[in-house]
C-alpha positions in Angstrom: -20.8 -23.6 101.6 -23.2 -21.4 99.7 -22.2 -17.5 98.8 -24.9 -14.8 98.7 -24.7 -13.2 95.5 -23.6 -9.4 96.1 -26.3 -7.0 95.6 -25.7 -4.7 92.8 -24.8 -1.0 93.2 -25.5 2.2 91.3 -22.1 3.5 90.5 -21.9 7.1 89.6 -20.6 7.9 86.0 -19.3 10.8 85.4 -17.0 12.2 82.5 -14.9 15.3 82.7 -16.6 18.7 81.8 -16.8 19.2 78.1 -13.6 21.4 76.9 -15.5 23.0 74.4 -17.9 25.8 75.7 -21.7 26.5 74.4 -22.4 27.8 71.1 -25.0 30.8 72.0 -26.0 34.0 73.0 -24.3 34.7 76.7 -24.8 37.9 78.7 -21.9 39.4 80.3 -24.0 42.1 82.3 -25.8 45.3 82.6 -24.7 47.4 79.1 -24.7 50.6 81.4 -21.7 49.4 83.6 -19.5 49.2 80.7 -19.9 52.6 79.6 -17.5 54.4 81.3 -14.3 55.5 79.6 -12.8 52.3 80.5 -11.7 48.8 79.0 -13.4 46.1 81.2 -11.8 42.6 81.7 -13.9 40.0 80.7 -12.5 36.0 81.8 -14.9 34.2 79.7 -14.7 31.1 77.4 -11.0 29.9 78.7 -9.3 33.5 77.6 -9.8 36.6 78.2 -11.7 39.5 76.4 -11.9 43.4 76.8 -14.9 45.5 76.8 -14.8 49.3 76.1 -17.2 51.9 74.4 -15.9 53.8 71.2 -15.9 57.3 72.6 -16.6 58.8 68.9 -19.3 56.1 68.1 -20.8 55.4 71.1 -21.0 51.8 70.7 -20.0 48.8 72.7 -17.3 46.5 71.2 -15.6 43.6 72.5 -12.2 42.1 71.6 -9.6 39.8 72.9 -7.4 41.3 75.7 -4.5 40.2 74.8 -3.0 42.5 72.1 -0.8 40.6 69.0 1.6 42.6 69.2 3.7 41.4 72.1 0.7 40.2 74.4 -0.1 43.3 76.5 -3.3 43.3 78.6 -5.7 45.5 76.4 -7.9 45.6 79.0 -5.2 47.4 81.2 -4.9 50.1 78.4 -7.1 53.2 77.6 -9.8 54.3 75.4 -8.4 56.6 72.7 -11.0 58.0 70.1 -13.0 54.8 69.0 -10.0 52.4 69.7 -8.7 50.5 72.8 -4.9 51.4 73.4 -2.3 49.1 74.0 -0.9 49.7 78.0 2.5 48.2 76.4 3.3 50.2 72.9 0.5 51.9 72.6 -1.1 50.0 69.5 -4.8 50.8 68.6 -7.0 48.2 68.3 -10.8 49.2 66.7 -14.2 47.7 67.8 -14.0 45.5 64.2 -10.5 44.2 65.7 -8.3 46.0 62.6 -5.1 47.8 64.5 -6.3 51.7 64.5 -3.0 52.7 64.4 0.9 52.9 66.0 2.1 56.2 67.1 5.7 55.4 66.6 5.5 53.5 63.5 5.8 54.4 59.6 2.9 52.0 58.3 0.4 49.5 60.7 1.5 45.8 59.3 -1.5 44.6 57.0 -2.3 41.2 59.4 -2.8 43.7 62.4 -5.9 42.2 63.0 -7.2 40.8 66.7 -10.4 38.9 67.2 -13.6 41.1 67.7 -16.8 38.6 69.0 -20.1 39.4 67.8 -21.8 41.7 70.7 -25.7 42.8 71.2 -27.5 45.6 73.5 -31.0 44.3 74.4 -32.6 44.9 77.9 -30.6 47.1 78.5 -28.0 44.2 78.7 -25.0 43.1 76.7 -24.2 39.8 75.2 -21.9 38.1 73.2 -21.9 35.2 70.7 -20.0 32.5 70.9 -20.0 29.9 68.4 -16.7 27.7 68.4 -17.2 27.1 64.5 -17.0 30.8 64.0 -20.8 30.6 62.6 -22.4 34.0 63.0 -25.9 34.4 65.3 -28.8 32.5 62.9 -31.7 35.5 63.9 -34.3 32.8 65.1 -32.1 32.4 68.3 -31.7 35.9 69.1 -32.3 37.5 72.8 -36.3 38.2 72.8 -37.2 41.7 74.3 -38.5 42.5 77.6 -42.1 44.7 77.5 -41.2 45.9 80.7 -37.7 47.4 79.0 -38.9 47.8 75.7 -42.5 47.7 75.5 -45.2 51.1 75.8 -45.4 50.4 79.6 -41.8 50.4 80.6 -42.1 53.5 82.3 -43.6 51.5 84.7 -41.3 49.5 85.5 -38.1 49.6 87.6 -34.7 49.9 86.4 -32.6 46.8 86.9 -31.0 45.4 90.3 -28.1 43.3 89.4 -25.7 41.4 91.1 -22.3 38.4 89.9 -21.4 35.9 91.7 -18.1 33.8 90.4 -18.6 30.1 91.0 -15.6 28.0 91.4 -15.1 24.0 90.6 -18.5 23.6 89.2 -19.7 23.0 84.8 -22.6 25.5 83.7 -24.7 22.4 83.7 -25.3 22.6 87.3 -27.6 25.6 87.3 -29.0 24.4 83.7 -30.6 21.4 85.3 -32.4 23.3 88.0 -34.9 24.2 85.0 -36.5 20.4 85.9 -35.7 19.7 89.5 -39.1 20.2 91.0 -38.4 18.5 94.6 -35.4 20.7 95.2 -37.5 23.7 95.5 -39.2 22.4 98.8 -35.7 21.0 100.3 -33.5 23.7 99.2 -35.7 27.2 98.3 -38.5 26.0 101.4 -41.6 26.4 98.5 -44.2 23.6 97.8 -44.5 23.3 93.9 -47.9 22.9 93.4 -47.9 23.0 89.5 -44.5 21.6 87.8 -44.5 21.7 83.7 -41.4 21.9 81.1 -41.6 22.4 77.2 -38.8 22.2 75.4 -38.7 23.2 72.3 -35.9 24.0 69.5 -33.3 26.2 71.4 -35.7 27.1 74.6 -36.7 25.4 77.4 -39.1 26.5 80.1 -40.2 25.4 83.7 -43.9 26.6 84.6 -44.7 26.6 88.0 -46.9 27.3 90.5 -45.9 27.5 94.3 -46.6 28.6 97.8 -44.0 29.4 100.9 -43.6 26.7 103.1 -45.2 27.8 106.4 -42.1 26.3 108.9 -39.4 28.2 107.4 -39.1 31.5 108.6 -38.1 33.7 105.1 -38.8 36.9 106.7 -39.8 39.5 104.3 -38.2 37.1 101.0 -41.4 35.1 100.7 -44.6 36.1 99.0 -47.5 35.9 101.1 -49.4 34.1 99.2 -49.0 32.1 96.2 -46.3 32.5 93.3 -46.3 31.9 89.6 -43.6 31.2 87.8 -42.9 31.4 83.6 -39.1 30.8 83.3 -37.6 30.1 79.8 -34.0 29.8 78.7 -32.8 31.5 75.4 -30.1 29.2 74.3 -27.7 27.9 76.8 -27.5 30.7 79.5 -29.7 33.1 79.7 -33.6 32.7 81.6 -36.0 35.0 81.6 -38.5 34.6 84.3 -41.7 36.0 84.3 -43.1 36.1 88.0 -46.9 37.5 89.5 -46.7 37.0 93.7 -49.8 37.5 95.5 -48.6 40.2 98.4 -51.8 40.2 100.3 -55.0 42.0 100.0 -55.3 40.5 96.7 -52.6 42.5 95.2 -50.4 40.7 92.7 -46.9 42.0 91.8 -45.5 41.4 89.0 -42.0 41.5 88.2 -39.4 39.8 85.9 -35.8 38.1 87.2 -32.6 37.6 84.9 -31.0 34.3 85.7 -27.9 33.9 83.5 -24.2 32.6 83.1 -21.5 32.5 81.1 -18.3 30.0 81.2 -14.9 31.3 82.7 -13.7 27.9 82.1 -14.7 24.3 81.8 -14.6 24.0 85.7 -16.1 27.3 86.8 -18.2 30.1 85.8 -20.2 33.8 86.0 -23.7 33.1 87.9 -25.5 36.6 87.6 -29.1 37.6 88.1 -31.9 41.0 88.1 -34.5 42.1 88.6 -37.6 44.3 87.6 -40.4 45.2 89.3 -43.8 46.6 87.9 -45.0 49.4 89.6 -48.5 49.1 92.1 -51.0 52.0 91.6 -49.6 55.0 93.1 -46.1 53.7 93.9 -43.6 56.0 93.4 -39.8 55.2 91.4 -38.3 54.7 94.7 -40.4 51.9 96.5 -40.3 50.3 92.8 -36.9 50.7 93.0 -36.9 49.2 96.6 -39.3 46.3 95.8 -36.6 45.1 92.7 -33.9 44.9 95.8 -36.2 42.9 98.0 -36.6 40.8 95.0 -33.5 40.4 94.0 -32.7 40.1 97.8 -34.9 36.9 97.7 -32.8 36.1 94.2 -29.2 36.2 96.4 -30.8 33.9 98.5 -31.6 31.4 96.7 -29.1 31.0 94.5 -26.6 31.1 97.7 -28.5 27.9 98.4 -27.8 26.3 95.3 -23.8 27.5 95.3 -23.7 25.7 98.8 -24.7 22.7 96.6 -22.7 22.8 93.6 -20.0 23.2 95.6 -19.7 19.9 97.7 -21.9 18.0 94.9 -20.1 15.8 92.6 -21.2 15.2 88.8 -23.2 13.3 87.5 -23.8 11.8 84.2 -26.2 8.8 85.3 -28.3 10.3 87.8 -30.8 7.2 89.9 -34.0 9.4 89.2 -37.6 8.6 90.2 -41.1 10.1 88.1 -40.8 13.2 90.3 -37.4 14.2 89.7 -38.2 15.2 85.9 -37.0 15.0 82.5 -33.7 14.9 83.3 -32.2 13.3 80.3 -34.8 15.0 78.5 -33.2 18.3 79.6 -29.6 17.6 78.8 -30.2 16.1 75.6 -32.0 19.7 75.1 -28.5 20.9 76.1 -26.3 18.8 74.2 -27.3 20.8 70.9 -25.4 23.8 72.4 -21.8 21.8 72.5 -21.6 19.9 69.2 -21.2 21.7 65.4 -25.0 22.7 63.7 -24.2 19.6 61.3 -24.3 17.4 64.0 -27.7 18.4 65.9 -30.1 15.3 66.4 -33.7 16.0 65.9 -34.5 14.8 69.4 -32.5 17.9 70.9 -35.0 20.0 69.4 -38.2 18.9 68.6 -40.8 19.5 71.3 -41.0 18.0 74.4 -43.6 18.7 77.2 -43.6 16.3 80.9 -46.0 17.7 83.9 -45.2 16.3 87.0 -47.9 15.1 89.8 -47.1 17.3 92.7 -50.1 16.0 94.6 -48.0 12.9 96.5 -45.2 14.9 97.0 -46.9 18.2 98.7 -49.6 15.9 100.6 -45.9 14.4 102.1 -43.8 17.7 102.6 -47.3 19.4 104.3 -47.7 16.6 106.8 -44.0 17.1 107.2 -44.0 21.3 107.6 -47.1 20.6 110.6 -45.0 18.0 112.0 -42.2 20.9 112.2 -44.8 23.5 113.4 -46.1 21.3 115.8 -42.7 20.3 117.4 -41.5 24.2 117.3 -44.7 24.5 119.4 -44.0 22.2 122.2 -40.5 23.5 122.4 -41.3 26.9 122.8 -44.4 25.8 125.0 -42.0 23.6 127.4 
């Protein structure tokens, strides 16, 4: 008796999350909410860290929380003077980690020291470095400005919306590999990607895109009316800038620029945030600039409440079955590797340039026969 051979199957491969966390600039937020007497408690990078503004020097510093003394919760304590106080003993700890002082104490030991991680204001945003070798920031990786922050027109611009969003039992890979998934913006943010490009090249990689709503999905006021380009690049392992121009109607084109970023809490979860700024329209005034960045980042909250839903109930995948149109997958997270092992040990193919467009045509001539089919069948239901 003869036995059919057993097809093969594609098993998934997947290893755990990489213990060690990316080596690179990671913002932690809007500089203007730390600045406000108070240490801030930061869960970042497996620990924890404390945040507070020297109220002499005026400058943002971040530490560990957890003083060396006998562990107290820094972060819990109070701004004295350009030092973070101890809620516990009262030990002083300055923004360059040396202990500032001990009120009950004849002399401060001379290894009173506590870590203090390299920090950065830009955009009106703060970051901090995190290099596990201890390496400081090289400058060619540094967080480029935003004209509409820093340039001669900013005062037209909007200030920033901003909004966090904690995402549990998910790697910081997840979001990173949105930057070549062109199909998932028709099933999961209801757009046809009509242009799909990435470069990647040394620490940045960018998606270029070119889209239009789809027509069978009711977005409400979310969706541009007409068509929307898209110039999205990621500084180092976490933080996009996107650069957008949506045709509103009446050939008016807004322009505006989204924060996308991230940083680890652990190897199993982490900090999704996002922004927005908007450029202001002849004659609009601060406030409906000020209400276009919400509707923006309305659209933002949105989406990436699409993509959490995902994450979530997804599983990992290290060996993903991919066809021409997903994208440079491997391409991508061999881009991303370079963040997670020591500078000695970066490969020349993690960095050197890399550019892959993707034909849209097949793929939007198939999702647009697919939206009319929808129309069409919401019309003879709500014609029955």
């Amino acid at each position: 008796m003869s036995v059919e051979k057993t097809e093969e199957v594609r098993v998934i491969e997947a290893a755990a999350p990489p213990a060690r966390f990316a080596r690179g600039w990671h913002c932690l937020g809007l500089a203007a909410s730390f600045r406000d007497g108070a240490p801030h408690e930061i869960e970042a990078f497996g620990t924890k860290l404390v945040v507070f503004q020297g109220a002499d020097d005026g400058q943002l510093h971040i530490l560990n929380a957890y003083c060396p003394h006998m562990g107290g919760n820094l972060a819990h304590g109070t701004v004295k003077g350009d030092a973070v106080a101890c809620p516990f003993h009262d030990w002083r700890w300055a923004g360059n980690g040396r202990c500032a002082g001990i009120p009950y104490a004849r002399r401060v030991p001379p290894r009173a020291k506590t870590r203090a991680w390299i920090c950065l204001e830009r955009n009106k945003q703060l970051y901090v470095w995190n290099d596990p070798e201890g390496n400081p920031p090289p400058p060619e990786v540094t967080i480029p400005e935003i004209d509409g922050i820093h340039g001669p027109d900013a005062g037209q611009w909007s200030d920033w919306t901003w909004n966090s969003l904690r995402v549990e039992n998910s790697n910081c890979r997840e979001i990173v590999d949105n930057v070549v998934d062109m199909a998932h913006f028709y099933y999961v943010h209801y757009a046809f990607p009509e242009y799909f490009k990435n470069v990647f090249d040394g620490h940045v990689a960018t998606q270029y895109m070119e889209s239009t709503p789809r027509p069978d999905i009711d977005l409400g006021t979310l969706s541009a009316e007409g068509g929307l380009r898209s110039d999205a690049s990621y500084y180092g392992p976490s933080y996009m800038i996107d650069r957008l121009w949506a045709d509103v109607g009446g050939g008016v084109e807004m322009e505006s620029v989204l924060i996308n970023c991230h940083y680890p809490i652990d190897e199993n979860s982490f900090m999704l945030m996002y922004g927005a700024i908007v450029k202001k329209l002849p004659g609009m005034t601060d406030e409906q600039a000020a209400d276009a960045a919400r509707l923006t980042s309305d659209g933002l909250a949105v989406g990436f409440e699409q993509d959490v839903e995902i994450w979530k109930n997804k599983t990992r995948i290290d060996n993903p079955l991919l066809t021409e149109e997903d994208g440079p997958v491997y391409q991508l997270r061999r881009w991303y590797e370079q963040f997670y092992v020591d500078v000695a040990d970066v490969k020349d193919e993690m960095v050197r340039r890399f550019e892959f467009e993707i034909d849209t045509e097949r793929a939007n001539a198939a999702w647009r026969a697919e939206a009319e089919a929808n129309l069409a069948a919401r019309a003879r239901r709500e014609g029955s």
